[in-house]
C-alpha positions in Angstrom: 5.4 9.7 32.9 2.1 10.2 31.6 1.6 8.3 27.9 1.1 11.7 25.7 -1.9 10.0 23.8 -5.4 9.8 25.5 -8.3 8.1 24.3 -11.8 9.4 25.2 -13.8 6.8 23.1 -16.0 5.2 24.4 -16.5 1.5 22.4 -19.9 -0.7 22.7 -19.3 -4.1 21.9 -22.2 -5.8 20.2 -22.9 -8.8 20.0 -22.2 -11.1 17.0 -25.0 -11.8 14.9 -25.5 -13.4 11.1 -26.2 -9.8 10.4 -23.2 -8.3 11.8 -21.2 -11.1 10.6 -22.8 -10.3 6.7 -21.9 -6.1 6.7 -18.6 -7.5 8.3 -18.1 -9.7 5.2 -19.3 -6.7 2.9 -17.0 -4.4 4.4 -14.3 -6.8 3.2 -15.1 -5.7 -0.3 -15.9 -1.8 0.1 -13.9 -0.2 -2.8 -13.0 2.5 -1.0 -11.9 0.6 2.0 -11.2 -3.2 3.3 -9.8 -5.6 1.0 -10.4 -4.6 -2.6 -9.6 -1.2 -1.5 -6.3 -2.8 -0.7 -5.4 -5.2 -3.2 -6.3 -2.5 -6.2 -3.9 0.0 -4.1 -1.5 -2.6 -4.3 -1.2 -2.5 -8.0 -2.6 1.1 -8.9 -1.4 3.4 -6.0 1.8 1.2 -4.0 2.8 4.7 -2.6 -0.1 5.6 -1.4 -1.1 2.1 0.1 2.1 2.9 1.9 1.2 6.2 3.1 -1.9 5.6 4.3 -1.1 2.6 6.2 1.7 4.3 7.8 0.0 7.6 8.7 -3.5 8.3 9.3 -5.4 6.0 6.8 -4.7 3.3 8.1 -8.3 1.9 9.4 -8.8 1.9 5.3 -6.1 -0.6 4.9 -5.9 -4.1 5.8 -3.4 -5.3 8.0 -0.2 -6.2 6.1 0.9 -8.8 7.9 -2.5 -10.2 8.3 -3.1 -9.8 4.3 0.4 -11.1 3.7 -0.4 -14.4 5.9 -3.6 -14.8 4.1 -2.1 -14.4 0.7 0.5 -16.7 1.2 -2.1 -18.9 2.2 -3.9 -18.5 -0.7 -1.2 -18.8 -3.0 0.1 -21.7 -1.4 -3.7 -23.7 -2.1 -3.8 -22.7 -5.2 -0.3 -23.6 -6.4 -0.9 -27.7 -5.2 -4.7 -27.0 -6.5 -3.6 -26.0 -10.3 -1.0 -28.9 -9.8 2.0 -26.4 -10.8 4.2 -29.0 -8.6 3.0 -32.2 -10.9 6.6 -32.6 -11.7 7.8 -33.2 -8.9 5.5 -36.0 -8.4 7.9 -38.4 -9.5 11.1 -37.6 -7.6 8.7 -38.1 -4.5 7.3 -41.5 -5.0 10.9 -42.2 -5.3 12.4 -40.6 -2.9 10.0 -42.9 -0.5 12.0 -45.9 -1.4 15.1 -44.6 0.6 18.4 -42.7 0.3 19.9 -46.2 0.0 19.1 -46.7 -3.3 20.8 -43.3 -4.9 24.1 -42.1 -4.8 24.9 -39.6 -2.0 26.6 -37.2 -4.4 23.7 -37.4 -7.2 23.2 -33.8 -8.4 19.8 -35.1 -10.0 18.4 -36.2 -6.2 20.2 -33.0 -4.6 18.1 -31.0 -6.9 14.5 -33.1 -6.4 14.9 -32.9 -3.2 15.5 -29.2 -3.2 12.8 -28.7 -5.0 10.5 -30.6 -2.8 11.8 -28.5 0.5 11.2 -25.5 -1.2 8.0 -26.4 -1.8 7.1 -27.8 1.1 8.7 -24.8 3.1 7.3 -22.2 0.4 6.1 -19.7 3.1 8.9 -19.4 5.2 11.5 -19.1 2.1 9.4 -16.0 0.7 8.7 -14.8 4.0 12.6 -14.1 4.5 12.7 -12.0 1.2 10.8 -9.4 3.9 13.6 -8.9 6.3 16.4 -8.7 3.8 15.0 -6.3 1.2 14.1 -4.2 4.1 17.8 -3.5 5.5 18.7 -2.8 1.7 15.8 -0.7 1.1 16.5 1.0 4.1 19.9 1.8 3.6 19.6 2.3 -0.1 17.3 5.1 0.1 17.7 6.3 3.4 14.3 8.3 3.4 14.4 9.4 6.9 10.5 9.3 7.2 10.8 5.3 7.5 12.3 3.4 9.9 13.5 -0.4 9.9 10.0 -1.1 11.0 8.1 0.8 8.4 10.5 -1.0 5.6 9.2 -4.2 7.2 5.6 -3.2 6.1 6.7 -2.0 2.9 8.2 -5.1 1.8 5.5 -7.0 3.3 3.1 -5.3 1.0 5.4 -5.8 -1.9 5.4 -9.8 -1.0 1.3 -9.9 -1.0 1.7 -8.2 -4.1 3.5 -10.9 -5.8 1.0 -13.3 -3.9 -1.7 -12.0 -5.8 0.3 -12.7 -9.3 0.9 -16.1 -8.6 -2.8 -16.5 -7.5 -3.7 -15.2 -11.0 -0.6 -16.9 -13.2 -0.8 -20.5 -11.4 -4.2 -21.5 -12.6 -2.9 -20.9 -16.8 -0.4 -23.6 -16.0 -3.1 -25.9 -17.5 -3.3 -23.9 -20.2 -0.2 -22.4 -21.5 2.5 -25.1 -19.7 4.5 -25.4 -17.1 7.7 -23.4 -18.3 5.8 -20.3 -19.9 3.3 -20.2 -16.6 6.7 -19.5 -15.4 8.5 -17.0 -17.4 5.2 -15.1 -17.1 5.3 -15.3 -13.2 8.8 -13.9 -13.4 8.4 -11.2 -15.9 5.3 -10.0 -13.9 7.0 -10.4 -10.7 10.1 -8.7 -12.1 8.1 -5.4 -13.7 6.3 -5.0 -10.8 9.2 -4.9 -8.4 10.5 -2.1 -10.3 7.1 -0.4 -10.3 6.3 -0.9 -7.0 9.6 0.1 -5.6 9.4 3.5 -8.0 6.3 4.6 -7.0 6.6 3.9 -2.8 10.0 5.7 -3.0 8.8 8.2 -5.6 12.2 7.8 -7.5 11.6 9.4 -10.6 15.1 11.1 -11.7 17.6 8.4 -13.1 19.9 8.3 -10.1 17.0 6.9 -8.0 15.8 4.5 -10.8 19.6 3.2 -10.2 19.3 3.1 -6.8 15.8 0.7 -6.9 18.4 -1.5 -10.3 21.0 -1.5 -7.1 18.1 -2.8 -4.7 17.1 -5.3 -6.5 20.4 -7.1 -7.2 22.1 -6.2 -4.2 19.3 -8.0 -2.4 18.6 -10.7 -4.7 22.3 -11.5 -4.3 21.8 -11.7 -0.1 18.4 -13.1 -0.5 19.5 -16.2 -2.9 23.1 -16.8 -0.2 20.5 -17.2 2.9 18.2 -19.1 0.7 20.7 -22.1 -0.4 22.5 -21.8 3.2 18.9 -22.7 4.3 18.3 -25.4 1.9 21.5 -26.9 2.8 20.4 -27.2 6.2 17.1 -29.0 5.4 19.1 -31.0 2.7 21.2 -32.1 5.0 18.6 -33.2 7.9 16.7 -35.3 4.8 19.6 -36.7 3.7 20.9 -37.8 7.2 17.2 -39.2 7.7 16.8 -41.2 4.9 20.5 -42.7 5.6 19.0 -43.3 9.1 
């Protein structure tokens, strides 16, 4: 069977050069394509980042799994670069010492070192926020027009999105505190679910607006019972370690 899709381009590939490799760094930041393109979609337009990327504008767009793994990135260097994790500075110079000078049912040193997975393992615990708010998503609002796979890109861009915030609210922590930076983090993060969802799914009567309030707690409520399941596991392996 014949594949129904035939490509008569013909492609030169050039060599690379400083001066390729300078328009190739410029077209990173064409506004109306390329990276700032992208990120201001992400927070102006979410629906029509989502279109685009899905149908025929999609060259416009950078990748969303390759802008979700640079984001993350990002995010991740600038959260130990602002020193947002400064208190959990302590706990570690302690938990050095051994798990033979606590108590094995200390809530105190359950919760340090809980902390100190989930920070160490930040990635992969927001990365599995992708897979469960897309079978949610995708059963919630059954739009037809987007498979399983398509959710997965959806909530992909939703998770750069809240990249981006903490890229911009992790540097204040020097300035407004630790427990503000925050509140502010989750405020933002929490308004712009609700936008982002509203305007990819274009749910604009109330019935809809409940269905993206169901979203979010339904999968919140998943999300949180594979989080902890996965932090007992690591607990568990540190624990038996250190008692090693």
């Amino acid at each position: 069977m014949k594949y129904p899709i035939e490509v008569n381009e013909k492609r030169t590939i050039n060599r690379i050069t400083l001066k390729q490799s300078f328009l190739d760094l410029l077209n990173a930041f064409n506004v109306e394509r390329g990276l700032i393109y992208t990120l201001k979609l992400l927070f102006v337009h979410p629906g029509k980042i989502v279109r685009l990327y899905l149908a025929e504008g999609r060259y416009k767009i950078v990748n969303a799994f390759r802008l979700l793994i640079l984001s993350t990135a990002l995010s991740v260097f600038v959260m130990y670069l602002s020193g947002v994790d400064d208190f959990l500075l302590e706990f570690e110079k302690g938990f050095n010492e051994g798990f033979r000078d606590t108590q094995q049912g200390d809530s105190e040193y359950i919760g340090g070192l809980m902390q100190k997975i989930f920070f160490d393992q930040y990635n992969l615990f927001l990365w599995i926020a992708i897979p469960i708010y897309g079978i949610f998503a995708y059963l919630i609002f059954k739009i037809k027009q987007y498979n399983y796979a398509e959710h997965l890109v959806i909530q992909s861009f939703y998770i750069c999105g809240l990249n981006v915030i903490a890229i911009v609210i992790f540097p204040l922590h020097h300035i407004m505190g630790q427990d503000p930076m925050f509140y502010s983090a989750f405020f933002l993060s929490l308004i712009y679910f609700f936008y982002f969802t509203i305007k990819v799914f274009e749910t604009k009567k109330f019935g809809a607006i409940m269905k993206t309030v169901l979203l979010f707690f339904v999968s919140n409520f998943f999300y949180f019972l594979v989080l902890f399941f996965i932090l007992g596991i690591f607990v568990g392996y540190e624990m038996a370690a250190a008692k090693g």
